[in-house]
N, C-alpha and C positions, 0 to 999 in steps of 0.2 A: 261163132264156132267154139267148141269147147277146147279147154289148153290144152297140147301134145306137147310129151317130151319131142326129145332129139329125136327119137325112135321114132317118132311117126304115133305113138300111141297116144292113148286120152294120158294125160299126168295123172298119179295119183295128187290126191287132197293133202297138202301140209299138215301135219299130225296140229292139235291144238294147241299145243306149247308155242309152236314157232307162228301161229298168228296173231300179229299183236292185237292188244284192242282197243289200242290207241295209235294215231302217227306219230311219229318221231315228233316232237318240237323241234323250230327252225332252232341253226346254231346263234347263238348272242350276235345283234347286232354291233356295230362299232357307232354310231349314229349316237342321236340325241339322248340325256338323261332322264330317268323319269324322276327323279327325288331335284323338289323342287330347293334351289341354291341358297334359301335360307336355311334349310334343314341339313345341309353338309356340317360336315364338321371344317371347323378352322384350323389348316394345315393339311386337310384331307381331303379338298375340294377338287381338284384336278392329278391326274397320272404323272405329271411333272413333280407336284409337292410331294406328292406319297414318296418319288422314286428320293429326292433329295434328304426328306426326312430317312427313309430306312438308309441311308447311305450316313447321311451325317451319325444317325443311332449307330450302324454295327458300328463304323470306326471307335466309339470312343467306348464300347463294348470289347474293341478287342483292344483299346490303351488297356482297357480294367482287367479284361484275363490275364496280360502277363505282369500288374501292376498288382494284384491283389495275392495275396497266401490260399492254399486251397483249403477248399473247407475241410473237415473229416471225411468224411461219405467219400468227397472227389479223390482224396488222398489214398481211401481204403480200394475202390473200384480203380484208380489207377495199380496196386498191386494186382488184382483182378487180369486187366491188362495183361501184365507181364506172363502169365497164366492161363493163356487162352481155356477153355470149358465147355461144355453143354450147359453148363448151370455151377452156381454159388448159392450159399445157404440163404441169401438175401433175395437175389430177383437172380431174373434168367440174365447169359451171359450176353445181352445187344448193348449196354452200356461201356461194355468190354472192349467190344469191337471197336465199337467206336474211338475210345482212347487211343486203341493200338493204333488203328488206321491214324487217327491225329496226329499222335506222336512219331509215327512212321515219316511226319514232312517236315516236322520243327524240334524232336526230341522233347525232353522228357522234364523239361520247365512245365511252369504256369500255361503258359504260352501255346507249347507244347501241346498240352491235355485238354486246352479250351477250343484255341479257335474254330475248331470245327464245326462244334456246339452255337459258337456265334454265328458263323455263317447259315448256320440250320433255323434258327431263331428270325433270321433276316426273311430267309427263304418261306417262314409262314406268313407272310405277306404274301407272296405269290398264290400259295394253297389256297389264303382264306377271300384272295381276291378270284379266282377260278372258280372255288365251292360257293362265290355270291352269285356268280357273274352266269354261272348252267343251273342255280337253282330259283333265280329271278328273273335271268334277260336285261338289268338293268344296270348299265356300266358305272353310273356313277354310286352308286349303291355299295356295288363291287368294291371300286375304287377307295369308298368310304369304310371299307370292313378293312382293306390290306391295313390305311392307317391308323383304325381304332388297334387292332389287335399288338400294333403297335407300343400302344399307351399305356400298356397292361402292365405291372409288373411282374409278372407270368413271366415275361418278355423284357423289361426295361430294366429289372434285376436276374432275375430266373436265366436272361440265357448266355449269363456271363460264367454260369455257372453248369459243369455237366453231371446228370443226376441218370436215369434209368428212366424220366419221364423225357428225356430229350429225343431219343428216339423213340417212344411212345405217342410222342405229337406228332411227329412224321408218318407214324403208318397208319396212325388214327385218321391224318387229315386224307390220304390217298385212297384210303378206303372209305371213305365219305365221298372224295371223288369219282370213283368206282362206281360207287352204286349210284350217282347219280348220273352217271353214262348210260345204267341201268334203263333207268325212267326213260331218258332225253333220248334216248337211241334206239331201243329194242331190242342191245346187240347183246346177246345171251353171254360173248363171250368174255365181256368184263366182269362175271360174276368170277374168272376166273382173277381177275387183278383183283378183285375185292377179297376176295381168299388168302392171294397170299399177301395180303394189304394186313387182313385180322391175323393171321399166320406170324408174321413178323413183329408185331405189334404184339401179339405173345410172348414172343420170344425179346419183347424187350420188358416187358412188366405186366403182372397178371390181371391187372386188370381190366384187361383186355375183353375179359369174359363179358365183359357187359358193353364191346359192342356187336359179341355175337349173338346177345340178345335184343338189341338193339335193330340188328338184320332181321330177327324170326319175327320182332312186333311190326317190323316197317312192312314186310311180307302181307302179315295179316291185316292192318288195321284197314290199307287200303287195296279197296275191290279191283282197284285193275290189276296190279301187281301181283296177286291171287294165284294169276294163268303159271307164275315161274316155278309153282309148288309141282306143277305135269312138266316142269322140262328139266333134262337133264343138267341142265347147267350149275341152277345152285348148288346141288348136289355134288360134280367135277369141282367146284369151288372150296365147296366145304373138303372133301377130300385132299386139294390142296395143302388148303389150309392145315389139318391135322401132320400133314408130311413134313407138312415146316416145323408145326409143332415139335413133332416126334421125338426128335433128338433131348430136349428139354425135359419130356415125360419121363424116357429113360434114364437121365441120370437122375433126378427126382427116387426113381426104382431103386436106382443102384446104388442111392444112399439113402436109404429108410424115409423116401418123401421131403429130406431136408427142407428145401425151401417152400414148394406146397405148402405142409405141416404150419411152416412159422409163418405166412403169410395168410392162409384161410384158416388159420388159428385165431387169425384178430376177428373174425368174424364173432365168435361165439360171445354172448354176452357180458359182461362184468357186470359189477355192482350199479342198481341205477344211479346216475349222478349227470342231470341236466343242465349242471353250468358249462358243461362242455358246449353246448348250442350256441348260444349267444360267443362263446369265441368262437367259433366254428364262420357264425355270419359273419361277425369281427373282423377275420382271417381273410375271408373272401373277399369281402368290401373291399380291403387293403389291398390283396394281391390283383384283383379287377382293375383296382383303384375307383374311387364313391361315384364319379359322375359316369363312367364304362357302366359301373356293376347298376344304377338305374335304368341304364337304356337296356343291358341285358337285359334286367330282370320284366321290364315292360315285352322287350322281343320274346320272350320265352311265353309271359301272359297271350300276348297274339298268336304267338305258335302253337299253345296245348288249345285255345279256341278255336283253330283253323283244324286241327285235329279231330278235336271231339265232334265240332259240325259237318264243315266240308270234306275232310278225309282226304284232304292237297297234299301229294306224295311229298314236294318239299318241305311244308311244314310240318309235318308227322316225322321227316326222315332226320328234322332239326328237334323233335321234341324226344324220339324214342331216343335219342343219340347224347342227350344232357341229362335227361327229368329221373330216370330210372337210378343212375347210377347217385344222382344227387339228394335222390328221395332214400338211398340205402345209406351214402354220409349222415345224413341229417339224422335218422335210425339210429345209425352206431355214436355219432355223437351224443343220445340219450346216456352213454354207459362209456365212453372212454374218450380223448383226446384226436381229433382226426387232425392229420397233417396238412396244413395247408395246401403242399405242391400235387395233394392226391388228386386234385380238380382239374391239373393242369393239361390232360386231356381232353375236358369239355370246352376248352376256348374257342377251336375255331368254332364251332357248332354255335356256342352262344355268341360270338361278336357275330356269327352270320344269322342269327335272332335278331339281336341290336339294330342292325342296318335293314333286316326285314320289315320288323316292326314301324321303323322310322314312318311308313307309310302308311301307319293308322294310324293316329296320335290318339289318346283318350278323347273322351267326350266334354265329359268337366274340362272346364275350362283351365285349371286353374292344377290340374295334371297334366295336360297337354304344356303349358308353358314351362312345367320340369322338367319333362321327358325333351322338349325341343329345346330348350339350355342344356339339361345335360347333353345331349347329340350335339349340341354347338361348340362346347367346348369340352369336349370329353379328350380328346386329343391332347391339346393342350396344355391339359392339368394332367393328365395323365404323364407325357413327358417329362414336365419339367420335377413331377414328381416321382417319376426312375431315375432321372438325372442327380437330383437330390439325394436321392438313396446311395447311389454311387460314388458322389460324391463326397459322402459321410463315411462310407466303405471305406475308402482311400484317406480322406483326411481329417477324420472324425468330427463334422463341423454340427452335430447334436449334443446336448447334455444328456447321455444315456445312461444313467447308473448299472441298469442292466441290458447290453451291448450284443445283439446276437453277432454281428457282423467282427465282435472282437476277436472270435476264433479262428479268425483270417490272418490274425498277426501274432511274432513274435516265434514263430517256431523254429526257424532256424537257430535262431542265438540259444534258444532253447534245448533246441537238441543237441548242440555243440556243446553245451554246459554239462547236458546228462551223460556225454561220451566223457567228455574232461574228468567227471567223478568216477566214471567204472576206469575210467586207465589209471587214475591215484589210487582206488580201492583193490586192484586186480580182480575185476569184475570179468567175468568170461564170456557174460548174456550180459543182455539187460532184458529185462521184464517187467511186465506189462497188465492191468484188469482189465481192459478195455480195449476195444479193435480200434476205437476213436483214436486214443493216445498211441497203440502200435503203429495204426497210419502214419499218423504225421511226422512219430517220431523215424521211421522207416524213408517217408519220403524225402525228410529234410536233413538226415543224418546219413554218414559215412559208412552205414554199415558194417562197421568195425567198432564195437563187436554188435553180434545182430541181436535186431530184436524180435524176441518173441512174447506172444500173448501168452499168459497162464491161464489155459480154461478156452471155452471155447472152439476148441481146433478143429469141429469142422467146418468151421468160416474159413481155413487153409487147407481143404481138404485137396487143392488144385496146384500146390507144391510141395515138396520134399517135406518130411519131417522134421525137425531138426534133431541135433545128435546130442541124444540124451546123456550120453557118457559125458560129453561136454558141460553141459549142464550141469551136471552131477559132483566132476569131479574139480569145480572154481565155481566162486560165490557169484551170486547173481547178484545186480543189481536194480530191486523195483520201483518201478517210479508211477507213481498214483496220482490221481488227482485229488486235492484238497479234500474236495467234499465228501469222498471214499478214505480219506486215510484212517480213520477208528476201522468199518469193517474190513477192509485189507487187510489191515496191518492184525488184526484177529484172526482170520483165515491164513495169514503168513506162518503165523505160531503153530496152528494145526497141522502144517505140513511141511516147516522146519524146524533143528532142535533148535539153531543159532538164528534171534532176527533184530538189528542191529539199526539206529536212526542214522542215516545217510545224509542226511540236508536237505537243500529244496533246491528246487531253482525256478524260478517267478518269470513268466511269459510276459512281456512288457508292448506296451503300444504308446504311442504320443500323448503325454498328461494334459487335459483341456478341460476348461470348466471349471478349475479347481479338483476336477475326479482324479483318482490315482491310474498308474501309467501300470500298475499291472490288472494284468486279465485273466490271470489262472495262476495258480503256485502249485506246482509236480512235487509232491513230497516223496522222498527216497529212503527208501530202505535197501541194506546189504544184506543177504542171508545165506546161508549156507548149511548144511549138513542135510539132505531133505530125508526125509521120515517114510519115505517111499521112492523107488526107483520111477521113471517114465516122466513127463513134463504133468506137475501140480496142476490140479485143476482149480483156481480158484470161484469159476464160477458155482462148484457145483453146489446142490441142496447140503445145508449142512446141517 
């Protein structure tokens, strides 16, 4: 007999969007493995090890957040904090949040402005074990991504630290989980979580854009997936999405594009210059760490093949989600410097490569025994090699002549020195060329008297002005960094009549190796009479 509604009537036919053209996939069994136990990794073999390593890791992640100084950025985007927004001249305001909400349980230490961040770092183990476990079926597989991604210093370093990629991994990885409910299910309606998945993940750093390109290629490349182009749903999704947006666009409007501008600014090309590549691979290697970044890069090889032939939604939804944005770094690194941490959204997607791949080893022989040592101990080295890093953080146990992690120490004594010389001097500010140096000097000083950057201001476009009469009518006192003292202290003379050497005061850290114990010298100038009323701009074209 043919279907009746309730009515009693023939039913009409389900419009074509909502028949699928595939069945649902059963949900992941709990049962046996398919990655045969020599190809596990060591430390990542069973859901016990995984659970104890990420237990044993956050802990001594969160000894390091309130053991360690914060970096500039963290120091700068904790003012951010203070300052709730729609947006900052840098990234959209989710980094912000974040702080606030952190510092709203432990206050406004180290401590304070991290832990959050570490227990977010922890929790990609959960993500990246979910996004193996609905795009494989295969538990131990899963189980082997939660503790690769582990290993990464993405992760063994990175999430000691809180950046604007920290909540950009989170909504990165939800919306990979989305859409793969998408596939797995049929159910139209998590297009709407994949929305405001991309939505939020805007709203924490722009570079989001690429994974809403990422959706429109996973769309097309594979044929059954096709059908969601006739349903409403992606569409409700994307709508979403733009609503979360919204708020971000508009203040972008309402201050001449500010941060847009500076960020889809670095797009446009520079001068060619291809040493940038090879650091760029450098970088990655590093932060992957060597034996991770091989089995990636093999998983990625299986994924863009399973792609281009069979059109297997999960390896397409794992290729379009890495390959595009990292084929654009690779691009811009022809012509300028890419940041390492700007990768650090493609992780889960490629540790969930890595653990894919594991199941096709090369052919050669003699690549296959790579690819299955590094899966064997990727783990492993990869830890003991965040631990080390950390370890150096805190008690400098490398001969580093040049130290990025130095800029972690010595700022308080620091800033107490700079305050100690404006109160001998009758300094009424202190100032500042740099947002780096007004951070830290802001978070780790007294506030008395404040500090303000010369130049730049609408990086503070999100608090009070300050009070130029102030300014104006007591000498400032600026404090530079070394490397900038000849053009400062040039730029000082153009915009006061009186500019006067103040001393220095030398950012010190634990002397080892025979290296010296300092790590930056603030050189000071006093100045007074300024040559124009308003706060001096020192940054501008001169």
């Amino acid at each position: 007999m043919p279907a009746t509604s309730t009515g009693g009537c023939p039913a009409s036919p389900a419009p074509s969007w909502a028949r699928s053209s595939t069945m649902p996939l059963p949900p992941p069994s709990s049962g046996g493995a398919d990655v045969a136990p020599a190809l596990r990794p060591v430390w990542a073999g069973s859901a016990g090890a995984v659970l104890v390593l990420v237990a044993a890791l956050t802990a001594i992640r969160l000894w390091a957040a309130g053991s360690l100084g914060l970096a500039a950025d963290e120091a700068y985007y904790w003012i951010w904090s203070k300052n709730l927004a729609f947006g900052y001249f840098d990234h959209p305001p989710m980094v912000a949040v974040l702080i606030r909400a952190s510092t709203a349980v432990f206050g406004d230490g180290e401590f304070g402005i991290r832990w959050l961040s570490v227990l977010l770092g922890a929790a990609a183990s959960l993500g990246v074990w979910r996004l193996v476990w609905r795009l494989t079926d295969d538990r131990a597989a899963a189980i082997a991504g939660a503790g690769m991604v582990q290993a990464t210093l993405f992760l063994g370093a990175g999430a000691v630290l809180v950046t604007p990629d920290t909540p950009l991994v989170l909504f990165w990885t939800l919306a990979l989980l989305a859409l793969v409910e998408v596939w797995r299910t049929g159910k139209g309606a998590w297009w709407l979580a994949a929305g405001l998945s991309v939505g939020l993940a805007f709203v924490s750093k722009y570079t989001a854009v690429f994974l809403g390109l990422a959706i429109l290629l996973w769309i097309v490349l594979v044929p059954e997936l096709r059908r969601w182009l006739r349903s409403p749903w992606p569409y409700a999704g994307g709508v979403l999405c733009l609503l979360v947006m919204a708020p971000v666009l508009w203040w972008n409007v309402a201050h001449g594009g500010a941060s847009l501008t500076k960020q889809f600014g670095r797009a446009v090309p520079k001068a060619f210059d291809p040493r940038f590549v090879p650091e760029f691979v450098a970088g990655q290697a590093a932060l992957l760490t060597p034996l991770v970044g091989i089995v990636v890069l093999w998983g990625l090889w299986v994924a863009a093949r399973r792609t281009l032939g069979q059109r297997e939604p999960g390896a397409v939804l794992v290729t379009v989600s890495v390959l595009p944005l990292l084929a654009y770094l690779l691009w811009y690194a022809l012509f300028d410097r890419v940041q390492g941490n700007w990768t650090a959204c493609l992780l889960p997607a490629s540790v969930a490569a890595a653990v894919m791949g594991a199941k096709a080893l090369p052919a050669a022989p003699a690549m296959a025994a790579v690819v299955r040592a590094s899966l064997r101990w990727s783990v492993v080295t990869g830890v003991a090699l965040g631990l080390f890093v950390l370890g150096h953080a805190a008690f400098r146990l490398a001969p580093l002549a040049i130290d990025p992690t130095g800029q972690l120490h010595g700022w308080r004594a620091a800033a107490a020195a700079v305050e100690a010389v404006a109160e001998r001097t009758g300094a009424g500010t202190i100032g500042t060329a740099s947002y780096t140096t007004t951070a830290h000097l802001r978070f780790y000083g007294s506030g008395r008297p404040p500090v303000v950057q010369l130049g730049e201001r609408l990086r503070y476009a999100m608090e009070p002005e300050p009070d130029t009469a102030t300014i104006a009518a007591r000498p400032v006192l600026v404090a530079v960094e070394s490397r900038r003292e000849a053009e400062v202290a040039a730029r000082l003379g153009r915009h006061y009549r009186v500019v006067e050497p103040a001393g220095a005061v030398d950012r010190l850290w634990r002397p080892r190796f025979g290296l010296t114990d300092r790590m930056d010298r603030l050189v000071l100038f006093l100045v007074r009479e300024p040559v124009a009323p308003g706060v001096p701009d020192l940054a501008a074209p001169q």
